[in-house]
Every structure is written in structure tokens, then in C-alpha cells.
Residue frames as qw, qx, qy, qz and C-alpha x, y, z in Angstrom:
[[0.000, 0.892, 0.453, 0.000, 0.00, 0.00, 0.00],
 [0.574, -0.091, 0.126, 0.804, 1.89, 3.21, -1.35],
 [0.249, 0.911, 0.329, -0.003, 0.36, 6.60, -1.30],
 [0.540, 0.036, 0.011, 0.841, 3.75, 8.84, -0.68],
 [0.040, -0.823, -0.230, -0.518, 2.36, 11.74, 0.72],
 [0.181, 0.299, -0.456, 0.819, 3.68, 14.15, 3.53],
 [0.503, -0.726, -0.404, -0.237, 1.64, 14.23, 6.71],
 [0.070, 0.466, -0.458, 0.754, 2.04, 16.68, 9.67],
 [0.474, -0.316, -0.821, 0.028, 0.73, 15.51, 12.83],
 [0.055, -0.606, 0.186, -0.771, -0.76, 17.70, 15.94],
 [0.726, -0.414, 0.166, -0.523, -1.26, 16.38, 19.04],
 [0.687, 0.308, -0.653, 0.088, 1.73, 13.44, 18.70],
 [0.072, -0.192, 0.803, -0.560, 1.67, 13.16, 22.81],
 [0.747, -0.068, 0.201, -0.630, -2.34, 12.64, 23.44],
 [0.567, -0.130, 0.803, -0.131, -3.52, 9.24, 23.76],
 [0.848, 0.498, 0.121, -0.135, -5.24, 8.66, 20.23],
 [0.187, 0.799, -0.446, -0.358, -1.90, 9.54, 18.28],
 [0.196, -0.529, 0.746, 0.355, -0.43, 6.60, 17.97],
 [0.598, 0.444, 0.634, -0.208, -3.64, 5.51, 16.04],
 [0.389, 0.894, -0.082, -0.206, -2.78, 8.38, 13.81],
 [0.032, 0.807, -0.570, -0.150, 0.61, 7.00, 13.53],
 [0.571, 0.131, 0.810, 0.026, -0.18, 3.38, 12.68],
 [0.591, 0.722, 0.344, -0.107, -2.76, 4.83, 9.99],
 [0.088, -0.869, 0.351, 0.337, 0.12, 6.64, 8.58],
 [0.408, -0.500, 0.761, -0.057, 2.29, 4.28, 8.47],
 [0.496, 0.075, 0.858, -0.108, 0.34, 1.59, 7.14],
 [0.370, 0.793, -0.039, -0.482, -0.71, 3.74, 4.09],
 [0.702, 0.243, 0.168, 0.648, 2.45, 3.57, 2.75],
 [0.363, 0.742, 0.153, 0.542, 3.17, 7.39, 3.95],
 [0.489, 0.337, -0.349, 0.725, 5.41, 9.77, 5.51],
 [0.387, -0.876, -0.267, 0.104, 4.88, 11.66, 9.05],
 [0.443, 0.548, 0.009, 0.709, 7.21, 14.82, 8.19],
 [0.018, -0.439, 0.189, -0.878, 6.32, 17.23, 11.03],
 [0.420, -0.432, -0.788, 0.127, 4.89, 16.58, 14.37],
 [0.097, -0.607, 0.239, -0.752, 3.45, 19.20, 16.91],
 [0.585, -0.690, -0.424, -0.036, 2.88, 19.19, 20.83],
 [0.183, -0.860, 0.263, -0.398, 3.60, 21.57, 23.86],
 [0.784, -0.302, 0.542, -0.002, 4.61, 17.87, 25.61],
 [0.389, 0.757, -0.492, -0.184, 7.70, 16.50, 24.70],
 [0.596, -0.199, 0.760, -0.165, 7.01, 12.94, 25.74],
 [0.788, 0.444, 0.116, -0.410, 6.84, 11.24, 22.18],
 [0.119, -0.387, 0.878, 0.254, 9.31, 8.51, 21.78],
 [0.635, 0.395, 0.550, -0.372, 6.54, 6.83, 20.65],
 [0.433, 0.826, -0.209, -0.295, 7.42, 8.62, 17.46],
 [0.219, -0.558, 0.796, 0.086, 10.39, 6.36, 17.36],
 [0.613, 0.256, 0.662, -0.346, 8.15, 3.38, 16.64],
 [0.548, 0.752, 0.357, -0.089, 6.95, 5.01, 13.58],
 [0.540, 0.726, 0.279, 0.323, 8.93, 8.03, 12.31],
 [0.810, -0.280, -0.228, 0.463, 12.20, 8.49, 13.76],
 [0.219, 0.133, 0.330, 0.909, 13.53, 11.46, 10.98],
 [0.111, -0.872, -0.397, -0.265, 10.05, 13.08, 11.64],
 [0.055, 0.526, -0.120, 0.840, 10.49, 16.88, 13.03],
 [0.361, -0.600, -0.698, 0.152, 9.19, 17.90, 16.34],
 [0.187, 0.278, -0.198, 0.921, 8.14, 20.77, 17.65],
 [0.210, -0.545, -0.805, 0.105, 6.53, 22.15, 20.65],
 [0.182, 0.636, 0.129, -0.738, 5.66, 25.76, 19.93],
 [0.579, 0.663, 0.454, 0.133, 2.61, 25.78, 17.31],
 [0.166, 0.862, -0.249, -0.409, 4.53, 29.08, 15.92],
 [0.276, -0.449, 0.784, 0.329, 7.77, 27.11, 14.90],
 [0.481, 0.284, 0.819, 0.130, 5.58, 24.17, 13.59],
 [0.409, 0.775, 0.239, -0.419, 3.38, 26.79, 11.52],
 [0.121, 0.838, -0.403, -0.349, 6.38, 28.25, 10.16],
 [0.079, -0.299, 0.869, 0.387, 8.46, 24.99, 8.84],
 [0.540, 0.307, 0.781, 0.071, 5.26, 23.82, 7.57],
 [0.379, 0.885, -0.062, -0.262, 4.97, 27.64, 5.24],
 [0.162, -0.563, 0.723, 0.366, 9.09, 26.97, 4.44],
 [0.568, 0.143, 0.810, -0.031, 7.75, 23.52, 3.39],
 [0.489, 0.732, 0.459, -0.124, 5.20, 25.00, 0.90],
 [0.372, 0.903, -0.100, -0.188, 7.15, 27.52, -0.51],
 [0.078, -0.809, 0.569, 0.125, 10.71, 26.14, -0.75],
 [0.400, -0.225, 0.885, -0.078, 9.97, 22.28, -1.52],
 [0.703, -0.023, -0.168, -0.691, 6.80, 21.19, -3.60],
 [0.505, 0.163, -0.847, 0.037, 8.11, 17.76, -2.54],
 [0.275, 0.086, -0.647, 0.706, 8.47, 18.22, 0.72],
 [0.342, -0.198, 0.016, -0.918, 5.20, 19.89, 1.16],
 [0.238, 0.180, 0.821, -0.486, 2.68, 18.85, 3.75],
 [0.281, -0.087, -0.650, -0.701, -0.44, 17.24, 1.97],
 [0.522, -0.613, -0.387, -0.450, -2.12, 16.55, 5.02],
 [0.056, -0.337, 0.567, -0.750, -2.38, 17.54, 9.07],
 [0.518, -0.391, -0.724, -0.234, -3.70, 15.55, 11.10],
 [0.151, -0.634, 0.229, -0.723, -5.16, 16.95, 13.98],
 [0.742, -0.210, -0.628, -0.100, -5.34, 15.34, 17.45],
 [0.233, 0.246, -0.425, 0.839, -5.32, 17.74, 19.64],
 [0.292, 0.309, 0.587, -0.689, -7.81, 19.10, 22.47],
 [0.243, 0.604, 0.758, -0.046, -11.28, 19.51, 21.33],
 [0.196, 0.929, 0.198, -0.245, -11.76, 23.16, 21.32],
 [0.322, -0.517, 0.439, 0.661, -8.04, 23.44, 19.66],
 [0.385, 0.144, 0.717, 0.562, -9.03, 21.59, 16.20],
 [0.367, 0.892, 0.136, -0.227, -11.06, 24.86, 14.99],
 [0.017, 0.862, -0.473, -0.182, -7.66, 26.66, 14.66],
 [0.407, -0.444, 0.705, 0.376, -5.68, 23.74, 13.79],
 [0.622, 0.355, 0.665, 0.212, -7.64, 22.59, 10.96],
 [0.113, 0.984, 0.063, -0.124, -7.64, 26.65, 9.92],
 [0.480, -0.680, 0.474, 0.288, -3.49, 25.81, 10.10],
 [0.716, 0.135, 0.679, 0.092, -4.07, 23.26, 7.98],
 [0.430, 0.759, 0.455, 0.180, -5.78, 24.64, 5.17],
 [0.298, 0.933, -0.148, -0.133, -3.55, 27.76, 5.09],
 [0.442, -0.592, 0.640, 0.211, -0.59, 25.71, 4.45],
 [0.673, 0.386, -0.328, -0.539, -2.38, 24.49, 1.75],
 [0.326, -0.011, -0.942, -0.080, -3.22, 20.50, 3.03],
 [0.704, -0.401, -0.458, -0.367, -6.06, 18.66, 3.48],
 [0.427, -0.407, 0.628, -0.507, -7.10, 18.64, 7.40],
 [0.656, -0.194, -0.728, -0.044, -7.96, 14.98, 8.99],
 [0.289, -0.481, 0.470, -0.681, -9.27, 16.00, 12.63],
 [0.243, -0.177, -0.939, -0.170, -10.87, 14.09, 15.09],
 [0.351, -0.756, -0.547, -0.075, -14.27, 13.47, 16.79],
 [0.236, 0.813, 0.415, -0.334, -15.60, 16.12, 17.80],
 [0.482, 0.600, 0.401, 0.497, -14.64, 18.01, 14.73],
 [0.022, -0.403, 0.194, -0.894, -15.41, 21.25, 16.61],
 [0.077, 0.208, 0.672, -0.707, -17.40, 22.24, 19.85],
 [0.343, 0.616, 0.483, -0.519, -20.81, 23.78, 18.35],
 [0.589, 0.463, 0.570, 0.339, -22.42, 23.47, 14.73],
 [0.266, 0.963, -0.047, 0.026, -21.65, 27.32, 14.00],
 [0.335, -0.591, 0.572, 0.459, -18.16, 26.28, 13.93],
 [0.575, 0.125, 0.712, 0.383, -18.86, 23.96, 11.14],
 [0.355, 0.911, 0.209, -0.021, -20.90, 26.69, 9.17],
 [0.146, -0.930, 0.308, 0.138, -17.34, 28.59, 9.46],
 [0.399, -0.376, 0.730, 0.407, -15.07, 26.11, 8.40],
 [0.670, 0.457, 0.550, 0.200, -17.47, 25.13, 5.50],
 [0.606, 0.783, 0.116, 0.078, -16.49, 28.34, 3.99],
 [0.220, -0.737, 0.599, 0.222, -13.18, 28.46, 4.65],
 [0.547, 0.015, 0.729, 0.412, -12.95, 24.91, 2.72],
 [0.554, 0.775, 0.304, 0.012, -15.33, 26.59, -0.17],
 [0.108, 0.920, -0.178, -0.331, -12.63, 29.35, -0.22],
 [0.431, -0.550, 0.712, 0.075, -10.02, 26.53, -0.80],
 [0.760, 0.266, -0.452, -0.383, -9.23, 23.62, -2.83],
 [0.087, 0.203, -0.879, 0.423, -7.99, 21.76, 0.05],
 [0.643, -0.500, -0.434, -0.384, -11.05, 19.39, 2.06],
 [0.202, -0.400, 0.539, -0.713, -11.78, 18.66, 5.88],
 [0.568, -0.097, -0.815, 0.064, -11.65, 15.03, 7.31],
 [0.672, -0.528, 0.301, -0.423, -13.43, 13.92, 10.50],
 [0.206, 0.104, -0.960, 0.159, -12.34, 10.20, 11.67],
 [0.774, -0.096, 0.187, -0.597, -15.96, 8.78, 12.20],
 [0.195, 0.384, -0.893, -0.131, -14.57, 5.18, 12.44],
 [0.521, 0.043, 0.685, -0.508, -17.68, 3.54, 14.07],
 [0.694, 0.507, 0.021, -0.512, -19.12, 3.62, 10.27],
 [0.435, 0.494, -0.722, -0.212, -16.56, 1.33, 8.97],
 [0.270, -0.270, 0.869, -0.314, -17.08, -1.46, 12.03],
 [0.238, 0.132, -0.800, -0.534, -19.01, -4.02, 10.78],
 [0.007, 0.334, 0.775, -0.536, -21.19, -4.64, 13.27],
 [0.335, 0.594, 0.327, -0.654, -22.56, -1.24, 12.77],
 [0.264, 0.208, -0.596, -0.729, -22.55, -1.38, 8.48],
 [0.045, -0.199, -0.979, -0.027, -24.53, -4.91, 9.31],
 [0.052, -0.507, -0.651, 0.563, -27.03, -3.10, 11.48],
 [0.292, 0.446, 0.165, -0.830, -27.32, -0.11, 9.45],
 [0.300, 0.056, -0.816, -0.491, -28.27, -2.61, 6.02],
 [0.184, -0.275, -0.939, -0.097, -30.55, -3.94, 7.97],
 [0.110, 0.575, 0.754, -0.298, -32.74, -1.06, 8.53],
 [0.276, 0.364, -0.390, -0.800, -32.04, 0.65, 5.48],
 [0.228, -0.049, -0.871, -0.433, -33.54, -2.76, 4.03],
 [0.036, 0.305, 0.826, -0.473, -36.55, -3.03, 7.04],
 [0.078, 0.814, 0.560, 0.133, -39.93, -1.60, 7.42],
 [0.267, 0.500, 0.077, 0.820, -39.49, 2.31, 6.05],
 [0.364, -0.625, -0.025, -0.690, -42.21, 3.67, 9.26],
 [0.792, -0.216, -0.548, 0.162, -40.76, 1.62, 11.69],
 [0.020, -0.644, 0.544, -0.537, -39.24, 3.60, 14.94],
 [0.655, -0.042, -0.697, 0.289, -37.00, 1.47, 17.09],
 [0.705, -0.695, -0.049, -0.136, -36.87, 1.47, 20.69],
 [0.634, 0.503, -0.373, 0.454, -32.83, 1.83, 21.55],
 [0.817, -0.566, -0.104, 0.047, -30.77, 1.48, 24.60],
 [0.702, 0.453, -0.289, 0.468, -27.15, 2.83, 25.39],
 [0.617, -0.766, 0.136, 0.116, -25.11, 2.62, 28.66],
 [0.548, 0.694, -0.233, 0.404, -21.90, 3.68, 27.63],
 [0.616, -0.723, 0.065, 0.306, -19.45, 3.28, 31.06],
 [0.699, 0.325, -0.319, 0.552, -15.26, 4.01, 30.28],
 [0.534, -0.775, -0.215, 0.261, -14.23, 4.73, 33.99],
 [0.364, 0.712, -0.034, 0.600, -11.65, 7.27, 34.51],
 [0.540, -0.252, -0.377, 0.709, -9.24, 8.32, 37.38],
 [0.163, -0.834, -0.437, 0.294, -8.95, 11.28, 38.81],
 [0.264, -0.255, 0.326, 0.871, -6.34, 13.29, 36.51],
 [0.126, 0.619, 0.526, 0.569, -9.19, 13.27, 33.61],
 [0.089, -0.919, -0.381, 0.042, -11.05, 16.09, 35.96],
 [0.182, -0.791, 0.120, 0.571, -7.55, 18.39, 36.17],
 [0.402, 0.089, 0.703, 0.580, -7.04, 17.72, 32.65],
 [0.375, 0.244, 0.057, -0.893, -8.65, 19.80, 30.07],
 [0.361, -0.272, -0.856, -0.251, -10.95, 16.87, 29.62],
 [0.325, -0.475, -0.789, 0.216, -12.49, 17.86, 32.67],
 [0.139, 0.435, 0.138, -0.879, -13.49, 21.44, 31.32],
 [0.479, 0.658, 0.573, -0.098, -16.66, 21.80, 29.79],
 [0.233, 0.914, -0.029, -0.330, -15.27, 24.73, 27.89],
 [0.010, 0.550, -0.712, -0.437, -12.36, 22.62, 26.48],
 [0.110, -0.004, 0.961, 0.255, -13.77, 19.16, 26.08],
 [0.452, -0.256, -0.526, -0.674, -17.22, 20.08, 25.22],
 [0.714, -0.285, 0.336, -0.544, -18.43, 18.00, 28.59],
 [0.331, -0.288, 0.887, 0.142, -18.40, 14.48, 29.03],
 [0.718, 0.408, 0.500, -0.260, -21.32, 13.57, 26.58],
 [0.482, 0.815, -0.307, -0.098, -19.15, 15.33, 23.79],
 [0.119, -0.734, 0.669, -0.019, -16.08, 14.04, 24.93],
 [0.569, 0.010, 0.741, -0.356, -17.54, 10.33, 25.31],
 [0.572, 0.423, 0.498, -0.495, -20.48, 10.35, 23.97],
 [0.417, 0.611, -0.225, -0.635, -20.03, 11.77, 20.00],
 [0.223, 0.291, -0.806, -0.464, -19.18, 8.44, 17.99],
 [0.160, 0.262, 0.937, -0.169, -22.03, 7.13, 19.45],
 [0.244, 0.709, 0.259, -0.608, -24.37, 9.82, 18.84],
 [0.284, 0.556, -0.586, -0.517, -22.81, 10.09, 15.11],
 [0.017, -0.102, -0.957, -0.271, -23.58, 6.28, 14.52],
 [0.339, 0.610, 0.632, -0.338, -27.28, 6.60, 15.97],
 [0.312, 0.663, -0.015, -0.680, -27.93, 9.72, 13.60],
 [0.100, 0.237, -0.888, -0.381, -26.17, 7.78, 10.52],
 [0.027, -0.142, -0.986, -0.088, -28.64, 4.75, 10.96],
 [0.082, 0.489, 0.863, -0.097, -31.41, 6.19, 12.24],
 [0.268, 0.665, 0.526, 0.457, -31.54, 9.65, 11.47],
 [0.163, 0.472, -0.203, 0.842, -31.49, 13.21, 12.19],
 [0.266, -0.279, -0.735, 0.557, -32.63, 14.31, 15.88],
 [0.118, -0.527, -0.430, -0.723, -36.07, 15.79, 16.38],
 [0.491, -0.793, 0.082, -0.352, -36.42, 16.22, 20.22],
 [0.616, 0.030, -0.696, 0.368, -33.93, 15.45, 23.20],
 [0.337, -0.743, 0.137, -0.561, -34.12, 15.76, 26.98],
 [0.374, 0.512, -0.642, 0.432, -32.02, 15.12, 29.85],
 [0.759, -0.565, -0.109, -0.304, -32.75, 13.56, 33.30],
 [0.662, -0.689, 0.067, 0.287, -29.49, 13.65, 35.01],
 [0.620, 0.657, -0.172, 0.394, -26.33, 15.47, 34.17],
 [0.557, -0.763, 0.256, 0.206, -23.16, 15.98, 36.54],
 [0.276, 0.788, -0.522, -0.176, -19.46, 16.42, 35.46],
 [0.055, -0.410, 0.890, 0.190, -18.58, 12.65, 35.12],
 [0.268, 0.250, 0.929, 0.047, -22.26, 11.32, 34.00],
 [0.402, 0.163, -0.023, -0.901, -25.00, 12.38, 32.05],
 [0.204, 0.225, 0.952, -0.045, -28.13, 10.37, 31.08],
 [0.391, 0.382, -0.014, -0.838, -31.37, 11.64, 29.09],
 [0.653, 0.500, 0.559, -0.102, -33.98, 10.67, 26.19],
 [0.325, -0.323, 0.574, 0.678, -33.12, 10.82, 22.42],
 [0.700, 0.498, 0.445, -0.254, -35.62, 11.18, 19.59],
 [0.005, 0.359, -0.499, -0.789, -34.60, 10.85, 16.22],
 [0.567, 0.203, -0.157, -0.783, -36.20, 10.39, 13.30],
 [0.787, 0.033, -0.466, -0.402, -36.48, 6.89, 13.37],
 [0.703, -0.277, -0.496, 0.427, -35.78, 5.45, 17.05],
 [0.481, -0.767, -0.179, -0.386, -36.21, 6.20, 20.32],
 [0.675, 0.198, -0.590, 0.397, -33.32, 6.08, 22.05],
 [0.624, -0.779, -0.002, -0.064, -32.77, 6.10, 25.97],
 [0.644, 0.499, -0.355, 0.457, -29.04, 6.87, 26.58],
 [0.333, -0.906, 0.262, 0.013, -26.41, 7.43, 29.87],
 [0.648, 0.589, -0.296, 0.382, -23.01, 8.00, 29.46],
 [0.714, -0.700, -0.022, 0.003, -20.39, 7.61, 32.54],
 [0.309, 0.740, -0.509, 0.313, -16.79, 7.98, 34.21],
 [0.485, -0.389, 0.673, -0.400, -17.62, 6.32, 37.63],
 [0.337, 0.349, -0.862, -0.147, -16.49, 2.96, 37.47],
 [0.321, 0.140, 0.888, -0.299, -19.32, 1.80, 40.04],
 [0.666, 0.490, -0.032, -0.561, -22.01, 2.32, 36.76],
 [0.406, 0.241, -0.869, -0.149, -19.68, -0.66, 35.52],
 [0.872, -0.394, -0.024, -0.289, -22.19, -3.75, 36.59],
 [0.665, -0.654, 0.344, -0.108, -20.45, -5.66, 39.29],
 [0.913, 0.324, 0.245, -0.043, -20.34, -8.65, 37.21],
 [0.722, 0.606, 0.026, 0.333, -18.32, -7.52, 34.80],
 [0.146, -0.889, 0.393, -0.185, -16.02, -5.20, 37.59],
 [0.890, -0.223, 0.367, -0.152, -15.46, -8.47, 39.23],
 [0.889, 0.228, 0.240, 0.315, -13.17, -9.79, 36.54],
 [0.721, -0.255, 0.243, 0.596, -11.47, -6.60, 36.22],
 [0.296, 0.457, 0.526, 0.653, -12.85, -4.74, 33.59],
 [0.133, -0.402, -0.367, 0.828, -13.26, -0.97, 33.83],
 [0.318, 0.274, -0.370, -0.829, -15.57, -0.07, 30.68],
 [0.280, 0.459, 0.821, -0.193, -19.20, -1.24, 29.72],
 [0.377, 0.249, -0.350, -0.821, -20.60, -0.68, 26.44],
 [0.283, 0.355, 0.886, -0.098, -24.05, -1.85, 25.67],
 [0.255, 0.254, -0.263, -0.895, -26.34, -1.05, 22.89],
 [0.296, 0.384, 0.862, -0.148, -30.10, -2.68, 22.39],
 [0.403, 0.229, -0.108, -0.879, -32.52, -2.55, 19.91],
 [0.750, -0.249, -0.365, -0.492, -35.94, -3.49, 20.45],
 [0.829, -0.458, 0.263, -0.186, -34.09, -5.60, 23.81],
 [0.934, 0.036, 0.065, 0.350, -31.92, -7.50, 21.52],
 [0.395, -0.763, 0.291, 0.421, -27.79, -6.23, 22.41],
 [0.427, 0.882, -0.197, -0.020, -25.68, -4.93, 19.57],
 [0.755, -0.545, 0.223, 0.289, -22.25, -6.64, 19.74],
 [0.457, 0.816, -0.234, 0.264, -19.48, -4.33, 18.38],
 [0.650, -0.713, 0.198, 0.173, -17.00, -5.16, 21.55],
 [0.661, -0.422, 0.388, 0.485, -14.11, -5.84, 19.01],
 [0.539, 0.417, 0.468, 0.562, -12.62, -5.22, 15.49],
 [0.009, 0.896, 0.387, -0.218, -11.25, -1.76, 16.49],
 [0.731, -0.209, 0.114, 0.639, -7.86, -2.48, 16.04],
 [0.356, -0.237, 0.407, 0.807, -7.39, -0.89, 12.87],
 [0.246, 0.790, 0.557, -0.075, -10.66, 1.12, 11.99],
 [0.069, 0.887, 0.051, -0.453, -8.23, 4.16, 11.36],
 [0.179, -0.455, 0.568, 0.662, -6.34, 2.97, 9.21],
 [0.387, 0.426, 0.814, 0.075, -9.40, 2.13, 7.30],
 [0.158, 0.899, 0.325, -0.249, -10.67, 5.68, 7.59],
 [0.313, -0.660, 0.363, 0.578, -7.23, 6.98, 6.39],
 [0.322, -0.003, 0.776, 0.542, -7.06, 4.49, 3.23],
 [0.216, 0.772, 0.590, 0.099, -11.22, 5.93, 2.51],
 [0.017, -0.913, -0.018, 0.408, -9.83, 9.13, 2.79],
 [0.145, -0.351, 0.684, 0.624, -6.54, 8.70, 0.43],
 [0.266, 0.214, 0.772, 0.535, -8.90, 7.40, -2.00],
 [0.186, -0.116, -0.146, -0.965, -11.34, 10.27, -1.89],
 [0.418, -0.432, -0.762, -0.241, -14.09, 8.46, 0.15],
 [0.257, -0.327, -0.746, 0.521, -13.64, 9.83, 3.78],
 [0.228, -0.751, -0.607, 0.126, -16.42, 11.80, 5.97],
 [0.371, 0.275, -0.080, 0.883, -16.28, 15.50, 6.07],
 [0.153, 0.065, 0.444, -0.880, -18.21, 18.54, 8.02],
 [0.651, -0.100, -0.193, -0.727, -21.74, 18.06, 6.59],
 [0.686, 0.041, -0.716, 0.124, -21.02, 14.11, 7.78],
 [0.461, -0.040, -0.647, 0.606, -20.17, 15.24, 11.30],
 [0.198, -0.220, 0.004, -0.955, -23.02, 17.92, 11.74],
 [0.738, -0.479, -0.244, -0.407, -26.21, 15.82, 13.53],
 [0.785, -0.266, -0.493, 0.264, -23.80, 14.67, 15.99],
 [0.194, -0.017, -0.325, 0.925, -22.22, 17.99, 17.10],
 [0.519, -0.450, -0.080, -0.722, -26.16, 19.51, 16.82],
 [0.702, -0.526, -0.480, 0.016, -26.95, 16.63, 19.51],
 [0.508, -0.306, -0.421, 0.686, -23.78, 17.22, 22.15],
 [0.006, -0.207, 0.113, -0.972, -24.27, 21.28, 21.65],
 [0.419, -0.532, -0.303, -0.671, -27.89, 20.50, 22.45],
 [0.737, -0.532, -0.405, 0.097, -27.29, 18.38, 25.65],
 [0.646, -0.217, -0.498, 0.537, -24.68, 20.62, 26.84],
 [0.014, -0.208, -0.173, -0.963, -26.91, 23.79, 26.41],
 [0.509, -0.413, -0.688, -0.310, -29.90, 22.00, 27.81],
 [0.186, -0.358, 0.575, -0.712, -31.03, 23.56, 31.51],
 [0.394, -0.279, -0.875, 0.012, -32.65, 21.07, 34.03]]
């Protein structure tokens, strides 16, 4: 597999990266420039020894302009972005004046008038703007959604989702544990679920909340086809016992109509799926990633 293209990375310390640096990799393409303010990323070693690093976005900006003008090789053809939440406005904005395609992840941005705003910044551009929505490639869910694209057209399901992934106490001094960086924990959590429901069943036409606190939230979902009761958690005693009892700190469950959804594996390498749909001009962009940021902006705007 050989694309030979330059990628710049942002966010090469956070915990997703070295997804981003597998998908890379496994392309068949280069990681040329890395950014982070943390300068823990031997990790990088692994992958892309001769890669740059830098941890002031200025520097990085700048050898990715040198790049453009002084190289046309050399030149950065895409940035991926894997930084905070509220950062990837501006970094995908980084992107695109450097002239390369962004690849961000979930959440895309915090609130759907960002996406209005980046859509014309890509219009202005010939350059596009990737999400990583990797849930859509998992077979499980492609199964699931064939089978009620193929069902009864005026059907609405009945849906279940308890969504535990426990979490110490650093997430809360992290800027995961600001609502104003990570969106909250339903955004932070929550979005690749919320982005599959909408996908399958459709756009959201009412929601409302019945319990929200900074390491759970829980509420009612309508969309246009399914009904979906949903709570989303950090506290590891929402993990049943059962399943604590062996060790396990995360509990994902998804029902419809009673009967359980089983997506527990085959995540390994969903990004480098999304990477190869993207190199070939297939992957998911802002109009893709819009009913899921309208849901989280709506639950974390919602007053009880």
C-alpha cells in the first residue's frame, strides 16, 4: 500500500496519536512534522524516527509555510489533527492555510456554528476537511445499518445505550475535565455514538435530559427513526459488578428493540481504514459530522 504523501501531525503526545501514527504508516506514507507543547513522544520512534518535532505551534506553523514555498516535494499534503477539542477549529484553519487537506478528530469542533465557518473556509479553498468517524466502517454497525435501510421504512425502534469508560482522577484536572475545552463528558464520550445513531437512524427531532453531573449524564433521544434512551459515565461503580469483578473498567451496551448490539471488538485498525477511505477520496467531512455535534451542543446547552 503506497500513497507517498507528507503528513504533519498535531497532538503526537495525546492518547489517540499513535492511532494516527499506525494509519500513517500503514498507508504507505510519511509523518514529516509533528506538533505538541509535551515532549514525551518517543513513541514517534516506533513510527517516524527522521520526523520533526516541535513544541511551539509558531515554529511548527512556520516549517510547515518553508515547506510549501521552498519544496513542492516536501510539502505537507495533510495535518492531522489530534489535539484538544476546542483546539481543532484553529488547527484545521493551520491546515488549510498551508495548503493540506485537514484529517481532525471526533468532535470536529465544539458547536455546529463552527462547522458553518469552516465550510467556507474549505469553499474558499481547494484543500477538504476530514473527520475520523470510524464507528461507520465497524461491521457490526454497516450490518445493522443494512438492515434497517432494508426493514420496514415507518418503523421507529426502541434503543438502549449505557456507555461506562471509567476514569481516574487526573481526567477532571485535565482539560478533559473542562466543559469549555472538552465540550463535557457527553461530547467528549459520547459523540461516535451519537454520530452512529444519527447515521442509521436519522437526524434528531427532540432530546431531553434527566441527570447530568461532570462525570455522567443520562437523558432521552428522539430521532427520526428510534427512540433512544441513553447514559453516558466515568464512575467505574455504573460498571455492573459482574463484569467489575473480573477486572474490567468499561461497559458498552447497545439494544434494539431488547436485543444487544455486539461491536465489543474489530477496532484495532478502523483508522487505518478511515485513512485508506480518505486517500482514495471516500472519507467523511463537516456536513457528515453535523447531527452529531447539533446533539452534544444541544445536551450541553440543555437547563434542568
Amino acid at each position: 500500500m503506497t500513497n507517498n504523501y507528507n503528513f504533519a501531525l498535531i497532538g503526537a503526545a495525546g492518547y489517540i496519536a499513535p492511532r494516527h501514527l499506525k494509519a500513517i504508516r500503514d498507508t504507505g506514507n510519511r509523518l514529516v512534522a509533528a506538533l505538541d507543547p509535551f515532549d514525551c513522544v518517543g513513541i514517534m520512534d516506533s513510527y517516524f524516527p527522521d520526523c520533526d518535532f516541535f513544541t511551539e505551534p509558531e515554529r511548527f506553523d512556520r516549517h510547515l509555510d518553508k515547506l510549501r514555498r521552498t519544496n513542492s516535494k516536501g510539502q505537507v499534503n495533510y495535518v492531522s489533527i489530534c489535539s484538544p477539542n476546542y483546539l481543532h477549529d484553529a488547527h484545521i484553519r493551520l491546515a488549510l492555510r498551508n495548503n493540506a487537506h485537514a484529517i481532525c478528530e471526533k468532535p470536529i469542533v465544539l458547536n455546529p456554528w463552527n462547522v458553518d465557518a469552516l465550510q467556507e473556509i474549505e469553499n474558499e479553498s481547494d484543500k477538504r476537511i476530514y473527520t475520523i468517524l470510524q464507528l461507520r466502517y465497524h461491521p457490526a454497525i454497516i450490518a445493522l445499518k443494512k438492515q434497517i435501510d432494508e426493514g420496514p421504512k415507518d418503523k421507529i425502534y426502541d434503543i438502549d445505550l449505557n456507555y461506562v469508560t471509567s476514569r481516574g482522577r487526573w481526567y477532571f484536572i485535565s482539560w478533559k475535565g473542562d466543559v469549555q475545552k472538552s465540550g463535557g463528558v457527553a461530547t467528549n464520550i459520547g459523540v461516535h455514538f451519537f454520530d452512529m445513531l444519527t447515521w442509521i437512524f436519522g437526524k434528531m427531532t427532540d432530546l431531553q435530559l434527566t441527570h447530568s453531573q461532570p462525570d455522567k449524564v443520562s437523558g432521552y433521544l428522539e430521532l427520526k427513526r428510534a427512540r433512544v434512551n441513553w447514559k453516558l459515565s466515568l464512575d467505574i461503580n455504573d460498571v455492573p459488578e459482574k463484569i467489575r469483578q473480573k477486572g474490567q473498567r468499561t461497559f458498552r451496551s447497545i439494544k434494539i428493540e431488547g436485543k444487544e448490539i455486539e461491536f465489543s471488538d474489530g477496532f484495532t485498525d478502523l483508522h487505518t481504514v478511515t485513512y485508506q477511505k480518505i486517500l482514495n477520496g471516500e472519507g467523511f467531512g463537516l456536513e457528515d459530522a453535523r447531527p452529531s455535534i447539533e446533539v452534544v451542543h444541544k445536551i450541553r446547552s440543555f437547563k434542568l
